[in-house]
N, CA, C and O atoms as a GROMACS GRO file, in nm:
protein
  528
    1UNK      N    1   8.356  10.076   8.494
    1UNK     CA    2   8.340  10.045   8.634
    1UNK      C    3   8.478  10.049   8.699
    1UNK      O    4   8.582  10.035   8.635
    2UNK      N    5   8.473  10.070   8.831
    2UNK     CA    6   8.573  10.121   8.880
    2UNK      C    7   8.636  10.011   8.965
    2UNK      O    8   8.550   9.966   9.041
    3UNK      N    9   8.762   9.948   8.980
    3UNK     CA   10   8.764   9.793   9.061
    3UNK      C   11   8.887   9.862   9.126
    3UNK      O   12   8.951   9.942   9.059
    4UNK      N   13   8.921   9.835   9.248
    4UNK     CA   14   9.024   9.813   9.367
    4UNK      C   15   9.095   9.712   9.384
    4UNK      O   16   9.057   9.617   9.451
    5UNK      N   17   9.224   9.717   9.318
    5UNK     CA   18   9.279   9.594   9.337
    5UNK      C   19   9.414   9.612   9.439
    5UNK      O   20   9.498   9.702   9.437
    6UNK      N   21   9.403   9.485   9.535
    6UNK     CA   22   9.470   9.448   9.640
    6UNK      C   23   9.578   9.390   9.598
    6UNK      O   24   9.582   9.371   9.476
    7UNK      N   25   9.703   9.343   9.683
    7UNK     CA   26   9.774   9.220   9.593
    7UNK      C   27   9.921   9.269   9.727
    7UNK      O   28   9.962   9.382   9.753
    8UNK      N   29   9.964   9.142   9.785
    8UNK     CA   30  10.064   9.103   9.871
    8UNK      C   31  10.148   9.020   9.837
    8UNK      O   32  10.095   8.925   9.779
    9UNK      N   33  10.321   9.009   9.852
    9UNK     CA   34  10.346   8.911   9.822
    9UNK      C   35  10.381   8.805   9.927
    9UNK      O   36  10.469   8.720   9.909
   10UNK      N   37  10.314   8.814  10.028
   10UNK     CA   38  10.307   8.687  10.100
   10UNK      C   39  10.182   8.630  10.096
   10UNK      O   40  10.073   8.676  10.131
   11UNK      N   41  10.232   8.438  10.012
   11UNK     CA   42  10.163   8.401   9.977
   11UNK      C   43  10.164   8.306   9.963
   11UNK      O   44  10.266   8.246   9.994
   12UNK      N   45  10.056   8.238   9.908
   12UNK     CA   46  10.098   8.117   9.763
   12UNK      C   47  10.108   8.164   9.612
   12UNK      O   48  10.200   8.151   9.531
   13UNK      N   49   9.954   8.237   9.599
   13UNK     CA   50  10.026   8.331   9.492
   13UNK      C   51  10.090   8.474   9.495
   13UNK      O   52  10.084   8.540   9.599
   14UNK      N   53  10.138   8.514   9.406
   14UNK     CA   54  10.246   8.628   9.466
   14UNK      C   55  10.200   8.738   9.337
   14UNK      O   56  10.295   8.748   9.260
   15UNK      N   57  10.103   8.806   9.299
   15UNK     CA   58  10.040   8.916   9.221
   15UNK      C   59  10.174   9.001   9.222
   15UNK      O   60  10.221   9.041   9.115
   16UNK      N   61  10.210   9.018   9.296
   16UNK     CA   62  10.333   9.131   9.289
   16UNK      C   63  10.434   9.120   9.248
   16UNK      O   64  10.520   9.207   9.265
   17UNK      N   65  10.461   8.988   9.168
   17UNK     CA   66  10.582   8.978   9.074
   17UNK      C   67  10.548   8.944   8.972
   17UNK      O   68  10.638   8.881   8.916
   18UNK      N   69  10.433   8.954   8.896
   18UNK     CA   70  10.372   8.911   8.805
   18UNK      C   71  10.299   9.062   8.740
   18UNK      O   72  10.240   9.147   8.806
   19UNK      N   73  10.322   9.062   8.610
   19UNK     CA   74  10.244   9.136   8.537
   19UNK      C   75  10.137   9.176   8.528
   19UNK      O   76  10.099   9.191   8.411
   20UNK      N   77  10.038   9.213   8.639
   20UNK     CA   78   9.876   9.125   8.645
   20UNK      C   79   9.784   9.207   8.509
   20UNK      O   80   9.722   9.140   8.427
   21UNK      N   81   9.792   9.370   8.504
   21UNK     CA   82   9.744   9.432   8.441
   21UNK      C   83   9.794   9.366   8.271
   21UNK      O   84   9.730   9.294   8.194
   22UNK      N   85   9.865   9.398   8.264
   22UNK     CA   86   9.923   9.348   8.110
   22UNK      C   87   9.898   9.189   8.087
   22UNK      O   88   9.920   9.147   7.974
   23UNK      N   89   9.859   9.108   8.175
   23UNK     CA   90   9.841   8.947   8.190
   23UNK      C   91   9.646   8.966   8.131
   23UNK      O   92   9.591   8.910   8.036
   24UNK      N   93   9.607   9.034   8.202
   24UNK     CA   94   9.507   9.074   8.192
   24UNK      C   95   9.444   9.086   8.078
   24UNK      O   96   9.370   9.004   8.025
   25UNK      N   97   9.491   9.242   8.023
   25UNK     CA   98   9.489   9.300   7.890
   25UNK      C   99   9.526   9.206   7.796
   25UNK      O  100   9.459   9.189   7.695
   26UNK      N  101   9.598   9.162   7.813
   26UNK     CA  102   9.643   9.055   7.688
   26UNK      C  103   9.552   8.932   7.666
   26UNK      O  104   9.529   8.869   7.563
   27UNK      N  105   9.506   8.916   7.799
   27UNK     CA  106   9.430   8.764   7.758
   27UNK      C  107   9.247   8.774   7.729
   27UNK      O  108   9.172   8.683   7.694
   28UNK      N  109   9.213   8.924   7.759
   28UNK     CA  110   9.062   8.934   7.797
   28UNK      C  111   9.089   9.010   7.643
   28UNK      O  112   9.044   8.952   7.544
   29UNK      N  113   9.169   9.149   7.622
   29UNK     CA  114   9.116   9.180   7.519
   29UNK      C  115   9.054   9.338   7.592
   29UNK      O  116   9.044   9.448   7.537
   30UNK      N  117   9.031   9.313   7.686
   30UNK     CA  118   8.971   9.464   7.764
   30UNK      C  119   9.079   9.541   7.796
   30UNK      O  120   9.170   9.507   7.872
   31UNK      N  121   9.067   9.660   7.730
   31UNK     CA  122   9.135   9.779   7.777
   31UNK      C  123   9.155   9.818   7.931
   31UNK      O  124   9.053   9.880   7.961
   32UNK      N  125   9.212   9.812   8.007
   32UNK     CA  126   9.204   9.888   8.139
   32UNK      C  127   9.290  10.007   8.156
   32UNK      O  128   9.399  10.021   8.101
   33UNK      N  129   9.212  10.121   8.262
   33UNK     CA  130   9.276  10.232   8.275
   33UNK      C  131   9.335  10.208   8.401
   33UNK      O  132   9.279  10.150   8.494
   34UNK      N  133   9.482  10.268   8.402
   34UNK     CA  134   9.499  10.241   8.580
   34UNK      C  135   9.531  10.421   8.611
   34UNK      O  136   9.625  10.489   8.570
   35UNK      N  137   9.395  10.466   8.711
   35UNK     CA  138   9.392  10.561   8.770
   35UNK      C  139   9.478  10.597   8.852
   35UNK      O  140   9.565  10.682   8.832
   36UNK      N  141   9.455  10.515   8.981
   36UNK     CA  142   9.632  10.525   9.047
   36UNK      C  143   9.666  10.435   9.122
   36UNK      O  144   9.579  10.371   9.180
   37UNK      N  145   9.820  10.401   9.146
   37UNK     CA  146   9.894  10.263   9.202
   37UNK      C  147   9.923  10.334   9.286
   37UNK      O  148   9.931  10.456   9.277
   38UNK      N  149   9.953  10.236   9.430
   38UNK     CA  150  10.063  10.294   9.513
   38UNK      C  151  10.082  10.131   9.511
   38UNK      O  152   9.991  10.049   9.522
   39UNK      N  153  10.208  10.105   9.497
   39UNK     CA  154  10.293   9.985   9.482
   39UNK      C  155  10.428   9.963   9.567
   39UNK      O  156  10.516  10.020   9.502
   40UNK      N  157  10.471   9.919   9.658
   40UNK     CA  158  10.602   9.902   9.677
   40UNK      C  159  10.673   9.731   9.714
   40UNK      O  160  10.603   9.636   9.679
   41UNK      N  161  10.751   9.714   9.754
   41UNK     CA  162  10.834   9.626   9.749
   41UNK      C  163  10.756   9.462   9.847
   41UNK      O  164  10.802   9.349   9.833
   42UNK      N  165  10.662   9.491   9.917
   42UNK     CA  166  10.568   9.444   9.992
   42UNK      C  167  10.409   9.428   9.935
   42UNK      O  168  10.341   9.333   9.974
   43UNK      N  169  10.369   9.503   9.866
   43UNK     CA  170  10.232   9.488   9.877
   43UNK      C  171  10.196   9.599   9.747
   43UNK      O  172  10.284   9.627   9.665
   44UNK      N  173  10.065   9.654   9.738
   44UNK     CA  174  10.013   9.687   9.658
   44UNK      C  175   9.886   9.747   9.629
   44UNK      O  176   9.794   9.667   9.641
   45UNK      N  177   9.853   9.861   9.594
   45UNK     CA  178   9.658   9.881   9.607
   45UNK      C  179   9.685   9.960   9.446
   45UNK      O  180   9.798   9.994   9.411
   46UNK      N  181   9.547   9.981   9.350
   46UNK     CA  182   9.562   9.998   9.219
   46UNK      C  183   9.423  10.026   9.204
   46UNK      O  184   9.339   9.940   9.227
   47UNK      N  185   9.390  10.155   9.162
   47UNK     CA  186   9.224  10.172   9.097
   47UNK      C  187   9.226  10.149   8.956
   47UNK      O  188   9.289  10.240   8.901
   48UNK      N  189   9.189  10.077   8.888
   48UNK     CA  190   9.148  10.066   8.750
   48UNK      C  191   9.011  10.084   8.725
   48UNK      O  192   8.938  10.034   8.810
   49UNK      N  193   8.944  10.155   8.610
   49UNK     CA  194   8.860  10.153   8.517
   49UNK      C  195   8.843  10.118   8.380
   49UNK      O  196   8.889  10.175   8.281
   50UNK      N  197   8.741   9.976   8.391
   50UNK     CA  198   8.706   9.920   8.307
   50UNK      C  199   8.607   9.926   8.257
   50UNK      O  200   8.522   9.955   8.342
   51UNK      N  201   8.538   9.907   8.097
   51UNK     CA  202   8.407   9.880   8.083
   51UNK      C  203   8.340   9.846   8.157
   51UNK      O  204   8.407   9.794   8.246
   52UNK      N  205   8.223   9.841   8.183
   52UNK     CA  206   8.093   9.804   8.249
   52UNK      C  207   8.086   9.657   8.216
   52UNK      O  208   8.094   9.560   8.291
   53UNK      N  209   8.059   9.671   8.015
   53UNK     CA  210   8.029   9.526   8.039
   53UNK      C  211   8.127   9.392   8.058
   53UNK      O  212   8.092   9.274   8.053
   54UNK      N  213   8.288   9.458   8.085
   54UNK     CA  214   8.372   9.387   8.082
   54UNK      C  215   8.432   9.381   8.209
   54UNK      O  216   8.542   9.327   8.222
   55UNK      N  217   8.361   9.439   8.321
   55UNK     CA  218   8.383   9.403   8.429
   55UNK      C  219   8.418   9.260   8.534
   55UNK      O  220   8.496   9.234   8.625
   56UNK      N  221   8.296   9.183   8.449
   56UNK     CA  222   8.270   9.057   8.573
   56UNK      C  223   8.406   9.020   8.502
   56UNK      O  224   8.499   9.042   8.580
   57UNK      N  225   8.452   8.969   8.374
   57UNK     CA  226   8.535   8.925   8.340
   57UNK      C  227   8.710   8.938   8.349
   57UNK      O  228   8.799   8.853   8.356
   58UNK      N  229   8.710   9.052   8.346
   58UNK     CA  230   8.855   9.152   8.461
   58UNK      C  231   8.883   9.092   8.592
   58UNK      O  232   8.989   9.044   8.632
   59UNK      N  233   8.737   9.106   8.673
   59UNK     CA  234   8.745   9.110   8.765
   59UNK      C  235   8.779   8.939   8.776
   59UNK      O  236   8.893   8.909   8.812
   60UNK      N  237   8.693   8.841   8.749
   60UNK     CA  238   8.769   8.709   8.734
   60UNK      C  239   8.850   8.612   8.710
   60UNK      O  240   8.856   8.496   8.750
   61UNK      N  241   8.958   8.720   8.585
   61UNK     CA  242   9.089   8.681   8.589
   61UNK      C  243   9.150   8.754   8.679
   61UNK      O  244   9.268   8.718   8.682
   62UNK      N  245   9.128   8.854   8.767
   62UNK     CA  246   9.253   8.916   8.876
   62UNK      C  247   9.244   8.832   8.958
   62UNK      O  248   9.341   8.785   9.018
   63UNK      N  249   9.092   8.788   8.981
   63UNK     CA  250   9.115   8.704   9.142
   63UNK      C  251   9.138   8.559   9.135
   63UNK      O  252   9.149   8.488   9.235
   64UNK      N  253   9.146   8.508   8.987
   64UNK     CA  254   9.236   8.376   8.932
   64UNK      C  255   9.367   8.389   8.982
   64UNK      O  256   9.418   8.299   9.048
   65UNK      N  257   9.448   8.532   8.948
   65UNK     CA  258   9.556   8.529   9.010
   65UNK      C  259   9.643   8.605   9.112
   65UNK      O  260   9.754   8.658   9.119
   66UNK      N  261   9.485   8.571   9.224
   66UNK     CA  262   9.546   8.605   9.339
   66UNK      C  263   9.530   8.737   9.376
   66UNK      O  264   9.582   8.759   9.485
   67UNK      N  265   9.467   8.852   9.316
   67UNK     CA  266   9.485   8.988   9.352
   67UNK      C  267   9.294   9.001   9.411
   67UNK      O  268   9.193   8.964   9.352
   68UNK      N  269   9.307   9.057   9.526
   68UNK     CA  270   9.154   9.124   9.589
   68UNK      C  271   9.138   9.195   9.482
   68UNK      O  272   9.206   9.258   9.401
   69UNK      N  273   8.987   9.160   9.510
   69UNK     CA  274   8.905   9.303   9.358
   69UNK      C  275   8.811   9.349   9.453
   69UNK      O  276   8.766   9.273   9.538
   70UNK      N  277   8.776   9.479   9.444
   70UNK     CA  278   8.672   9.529   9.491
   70UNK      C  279   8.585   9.629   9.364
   70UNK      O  280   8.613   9.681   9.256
   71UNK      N  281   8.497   9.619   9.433
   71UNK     CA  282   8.386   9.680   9.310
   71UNK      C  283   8.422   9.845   9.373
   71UNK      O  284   8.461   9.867   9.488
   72UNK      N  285   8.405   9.917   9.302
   72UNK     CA  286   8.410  10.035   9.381
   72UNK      C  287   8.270  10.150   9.281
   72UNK      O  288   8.282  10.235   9.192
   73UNK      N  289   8.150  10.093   9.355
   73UNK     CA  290   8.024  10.180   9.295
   73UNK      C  291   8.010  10.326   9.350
   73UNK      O  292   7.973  10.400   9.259
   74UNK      N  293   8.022  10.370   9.427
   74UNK     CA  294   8.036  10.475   9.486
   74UNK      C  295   8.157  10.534   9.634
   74UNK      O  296   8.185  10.538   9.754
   75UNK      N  297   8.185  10.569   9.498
   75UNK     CA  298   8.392  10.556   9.573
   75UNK      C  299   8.373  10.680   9.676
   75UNK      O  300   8.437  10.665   9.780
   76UNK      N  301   8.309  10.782   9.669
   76UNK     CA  302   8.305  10.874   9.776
   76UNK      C  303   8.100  10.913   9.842
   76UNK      O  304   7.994  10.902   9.780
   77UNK      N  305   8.126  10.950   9.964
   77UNK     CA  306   8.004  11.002  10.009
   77UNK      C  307   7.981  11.107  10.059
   77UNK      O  308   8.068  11.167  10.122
   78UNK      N  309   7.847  11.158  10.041
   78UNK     CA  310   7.880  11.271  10.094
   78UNK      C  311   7.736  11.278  10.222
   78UNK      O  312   7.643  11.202  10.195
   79UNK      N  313   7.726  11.326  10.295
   79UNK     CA  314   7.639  11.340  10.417
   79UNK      C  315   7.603  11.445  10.423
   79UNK      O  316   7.651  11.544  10.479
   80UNK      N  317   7.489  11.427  10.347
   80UNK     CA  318   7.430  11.577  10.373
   80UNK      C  319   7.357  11.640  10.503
   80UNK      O  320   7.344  11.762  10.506
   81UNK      N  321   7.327  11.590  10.570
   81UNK     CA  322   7.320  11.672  10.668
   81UNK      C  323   7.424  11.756  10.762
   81UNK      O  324   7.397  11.856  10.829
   82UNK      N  325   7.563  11.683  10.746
   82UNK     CA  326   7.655  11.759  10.751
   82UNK      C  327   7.718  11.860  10.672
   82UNK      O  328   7.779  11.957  10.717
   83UNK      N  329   7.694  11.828  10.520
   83UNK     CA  330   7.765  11.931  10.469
   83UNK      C  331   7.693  12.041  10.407
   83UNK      O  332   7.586  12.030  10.346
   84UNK      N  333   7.776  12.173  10.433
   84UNK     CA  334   7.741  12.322  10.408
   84UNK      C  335   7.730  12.344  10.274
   84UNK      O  336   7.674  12.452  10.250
   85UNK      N  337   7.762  12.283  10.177
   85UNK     CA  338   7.789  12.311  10.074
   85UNK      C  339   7.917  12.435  10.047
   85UNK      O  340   7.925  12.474   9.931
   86UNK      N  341   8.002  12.488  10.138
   86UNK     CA  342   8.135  12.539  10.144
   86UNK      C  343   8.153  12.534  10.001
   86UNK      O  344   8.118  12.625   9.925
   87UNK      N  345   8.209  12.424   9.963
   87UNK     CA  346   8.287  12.414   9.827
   87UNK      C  347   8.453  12.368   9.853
   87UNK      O  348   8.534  12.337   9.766
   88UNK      N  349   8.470  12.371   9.968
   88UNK     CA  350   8.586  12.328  10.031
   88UNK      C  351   8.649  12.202   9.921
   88UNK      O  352   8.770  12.183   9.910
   89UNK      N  353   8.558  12.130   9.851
   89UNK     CA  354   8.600  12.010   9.860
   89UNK      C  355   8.607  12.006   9.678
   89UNK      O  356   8.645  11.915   9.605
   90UNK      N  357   8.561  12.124   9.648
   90UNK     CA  358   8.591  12.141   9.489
   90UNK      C  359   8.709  12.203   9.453
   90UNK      O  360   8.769  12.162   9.353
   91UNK      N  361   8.761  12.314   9.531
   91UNK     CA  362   8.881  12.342   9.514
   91UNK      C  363   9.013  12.237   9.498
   91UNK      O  364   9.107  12.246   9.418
   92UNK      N  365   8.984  12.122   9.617
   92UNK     CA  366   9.102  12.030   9.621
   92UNK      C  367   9.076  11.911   9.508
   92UNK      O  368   9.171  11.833   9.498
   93UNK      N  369   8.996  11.893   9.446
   93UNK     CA  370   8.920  11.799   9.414
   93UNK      C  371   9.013  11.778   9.254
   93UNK      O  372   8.974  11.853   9.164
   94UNK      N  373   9.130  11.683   9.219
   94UNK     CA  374   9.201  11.728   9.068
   94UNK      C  375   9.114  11.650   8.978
   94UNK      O  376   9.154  11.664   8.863
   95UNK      N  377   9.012  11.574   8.984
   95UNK     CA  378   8.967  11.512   8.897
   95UNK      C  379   8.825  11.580   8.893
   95UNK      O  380   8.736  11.513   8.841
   96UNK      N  381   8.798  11.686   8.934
   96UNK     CA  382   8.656  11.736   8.904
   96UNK      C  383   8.524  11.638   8.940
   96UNK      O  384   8.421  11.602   8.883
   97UNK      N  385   8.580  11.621   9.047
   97UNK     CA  386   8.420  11.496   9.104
   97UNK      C  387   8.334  11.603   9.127
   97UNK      O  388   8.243  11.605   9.044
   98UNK      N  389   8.329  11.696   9.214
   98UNK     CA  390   8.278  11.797   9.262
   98UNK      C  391   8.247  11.938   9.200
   98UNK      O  392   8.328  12.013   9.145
   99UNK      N  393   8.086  11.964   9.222
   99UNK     CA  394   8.062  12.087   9.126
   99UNK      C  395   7.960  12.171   9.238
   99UNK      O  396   7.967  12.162   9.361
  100UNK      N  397   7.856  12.260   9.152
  100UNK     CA  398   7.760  12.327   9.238
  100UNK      C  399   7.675  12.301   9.143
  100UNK      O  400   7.704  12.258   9.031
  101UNK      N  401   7.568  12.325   9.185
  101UNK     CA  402   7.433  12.281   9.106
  101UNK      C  403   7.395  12.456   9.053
  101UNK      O  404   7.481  12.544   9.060
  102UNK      N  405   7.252  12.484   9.002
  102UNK     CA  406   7.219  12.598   8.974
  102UNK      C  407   7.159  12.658   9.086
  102UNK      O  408   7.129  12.777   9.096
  103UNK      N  409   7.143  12.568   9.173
  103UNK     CA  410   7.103  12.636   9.364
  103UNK      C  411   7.225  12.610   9.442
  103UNK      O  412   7.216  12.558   9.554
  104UNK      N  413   7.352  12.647   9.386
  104UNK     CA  414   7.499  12.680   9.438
  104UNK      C  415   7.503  12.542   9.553
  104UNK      O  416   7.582  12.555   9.647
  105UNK      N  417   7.426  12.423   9.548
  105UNK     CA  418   7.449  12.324   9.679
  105UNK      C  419   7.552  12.206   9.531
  105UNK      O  420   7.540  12.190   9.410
  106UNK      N  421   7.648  12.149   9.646
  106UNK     CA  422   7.713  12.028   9.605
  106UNK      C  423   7.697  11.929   9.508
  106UNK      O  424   7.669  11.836   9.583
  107UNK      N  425   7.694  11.875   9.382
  107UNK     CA  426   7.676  11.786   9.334
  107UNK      C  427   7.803  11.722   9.315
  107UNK      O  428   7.907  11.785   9.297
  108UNK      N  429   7.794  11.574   9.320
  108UNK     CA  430   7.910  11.467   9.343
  108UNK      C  431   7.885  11.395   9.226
  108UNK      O  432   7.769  11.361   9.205
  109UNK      N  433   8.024  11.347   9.098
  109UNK     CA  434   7.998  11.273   9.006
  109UNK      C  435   8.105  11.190   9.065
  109UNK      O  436   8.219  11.233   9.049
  110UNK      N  437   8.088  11.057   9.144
  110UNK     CA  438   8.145  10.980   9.177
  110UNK      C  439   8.247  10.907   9.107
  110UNK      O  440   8.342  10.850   9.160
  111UNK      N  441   8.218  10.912   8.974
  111UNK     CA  442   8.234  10.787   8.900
  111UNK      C  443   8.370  10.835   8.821
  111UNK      O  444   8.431  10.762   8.744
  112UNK      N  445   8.412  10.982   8.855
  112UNK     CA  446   8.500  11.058   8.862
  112UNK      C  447   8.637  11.038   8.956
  112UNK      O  448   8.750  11.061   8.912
  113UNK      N  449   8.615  10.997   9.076
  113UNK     CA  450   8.673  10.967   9.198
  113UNK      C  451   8.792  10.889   9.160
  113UNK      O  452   8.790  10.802   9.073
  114UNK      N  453   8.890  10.919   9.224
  114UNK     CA  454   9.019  10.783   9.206
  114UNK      C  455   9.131  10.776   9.342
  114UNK      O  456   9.249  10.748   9.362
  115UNK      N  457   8.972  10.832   9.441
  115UNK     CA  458   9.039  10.784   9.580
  115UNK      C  459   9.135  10.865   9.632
  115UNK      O  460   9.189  10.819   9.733
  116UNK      N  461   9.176  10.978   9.593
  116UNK     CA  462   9.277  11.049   9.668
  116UNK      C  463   9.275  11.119   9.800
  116UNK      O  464   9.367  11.166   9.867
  117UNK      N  465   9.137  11.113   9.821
  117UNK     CA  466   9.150  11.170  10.007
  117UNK      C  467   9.175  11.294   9.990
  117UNK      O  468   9.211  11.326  10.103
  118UNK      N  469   9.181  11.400   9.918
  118UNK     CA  470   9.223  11.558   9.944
  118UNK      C  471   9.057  11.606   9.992
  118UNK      O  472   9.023  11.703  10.061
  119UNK      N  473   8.980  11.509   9.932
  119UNK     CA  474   8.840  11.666   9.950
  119UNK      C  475   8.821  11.552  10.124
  119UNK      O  476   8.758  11.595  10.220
  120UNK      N  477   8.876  11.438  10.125
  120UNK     CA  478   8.798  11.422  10.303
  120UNK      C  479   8.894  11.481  10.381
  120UNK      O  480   8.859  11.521  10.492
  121UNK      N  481   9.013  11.494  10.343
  121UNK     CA  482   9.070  11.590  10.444
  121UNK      C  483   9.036  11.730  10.441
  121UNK      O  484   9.053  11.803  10.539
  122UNK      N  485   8.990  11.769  10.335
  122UNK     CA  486   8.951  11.923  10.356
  122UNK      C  487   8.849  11.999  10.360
  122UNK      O  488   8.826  12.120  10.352
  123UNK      N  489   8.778  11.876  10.375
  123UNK     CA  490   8.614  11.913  10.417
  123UNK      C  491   8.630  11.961  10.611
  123UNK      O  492   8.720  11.916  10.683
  124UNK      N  493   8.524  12.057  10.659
  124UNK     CA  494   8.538  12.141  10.762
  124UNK      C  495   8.462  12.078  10.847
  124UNK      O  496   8.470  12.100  10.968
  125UNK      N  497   8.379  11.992  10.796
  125UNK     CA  498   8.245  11.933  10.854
  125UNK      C  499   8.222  11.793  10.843
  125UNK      O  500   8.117  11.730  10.860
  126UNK      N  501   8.346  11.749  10.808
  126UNK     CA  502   8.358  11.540  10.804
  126UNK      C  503   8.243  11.506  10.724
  126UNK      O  504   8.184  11.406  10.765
  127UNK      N  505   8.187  11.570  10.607
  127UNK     CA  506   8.088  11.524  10.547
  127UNK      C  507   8.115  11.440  10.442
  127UNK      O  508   8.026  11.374  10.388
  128UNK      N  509   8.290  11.434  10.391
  128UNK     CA  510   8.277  11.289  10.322
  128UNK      C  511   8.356  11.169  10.342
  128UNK      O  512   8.473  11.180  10.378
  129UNK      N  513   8.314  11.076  10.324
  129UNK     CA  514   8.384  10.954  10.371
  129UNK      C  515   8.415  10.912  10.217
  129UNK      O  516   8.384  10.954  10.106
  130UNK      N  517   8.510  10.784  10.282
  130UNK     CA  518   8.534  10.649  10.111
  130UNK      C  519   8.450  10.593  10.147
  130UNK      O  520   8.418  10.585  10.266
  131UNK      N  521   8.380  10.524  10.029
  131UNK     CA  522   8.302  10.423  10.025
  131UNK      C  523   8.360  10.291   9.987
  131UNK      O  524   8.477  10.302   9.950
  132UNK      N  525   8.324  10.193   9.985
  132UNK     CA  526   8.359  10.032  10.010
  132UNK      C  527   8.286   9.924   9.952
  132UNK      O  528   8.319   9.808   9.976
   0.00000   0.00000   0.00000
């Protein structure tokens, strides 16, 4: 499962000087993947993927210390009535979310996604959004 983690250091608690991932890992025992950080000197956003069934538990030591979790079940959308099926959005796409079916229309493996925004900017027809 895919979690969104937040984390500021204005605070009471301060996630951003603290180890959270490795605090984590060490005390649960659950592996986490971190897909991608953007981190700087202020603040913080982080996609990790975790087990399924080790989710609730991740997710309840991050927000013990202080970091937003978001569930992220379907990280991208797509609107089909807007979209052409182009393919626009497989070309940009580096993690292979995006394919064609055997009737050449769009299929989306979400669970693939790690939020980078290239296929909503380069879709022609605003057919995909982030999901939340």
């Amino acid at each position: 499962m895919k979690l969104l983690l937040a984390f500021s250091r204005r605070g009471q608690h301060d996630p951003g000087r603290e180890p959270v991932i490795a605090r984590v890992v060490k005390e649960t025992g659950v592996l986490v993947n971190v897909e991608k950080a953007n981190i700087d000197s202020m603040a913080g956003e982080m996609l990790i993927d975790v087990p399924d069934a080790d989710a609730a538990l991740v997710r309840q030591r991050l927000e013990e210390m202080g970091v937003t979790v978001r569930v992220m079940e379907n990280a991208i959308a797509r609107d089909e009535a807007e979209c052409v099926d182009c393919g626009a959005c497989i070309s940009v796409c580096p993690q292979e979310v995006f394919s064609f079916d055997e009737e050449w229309r769009i299929r989306v493996s979400s669970e693939r996604c790690v939020l980078c925004g290239k296929c909503i900017q380069a879709c022609p027809h605003g057919a995909l959004s982030q999901q939340g």
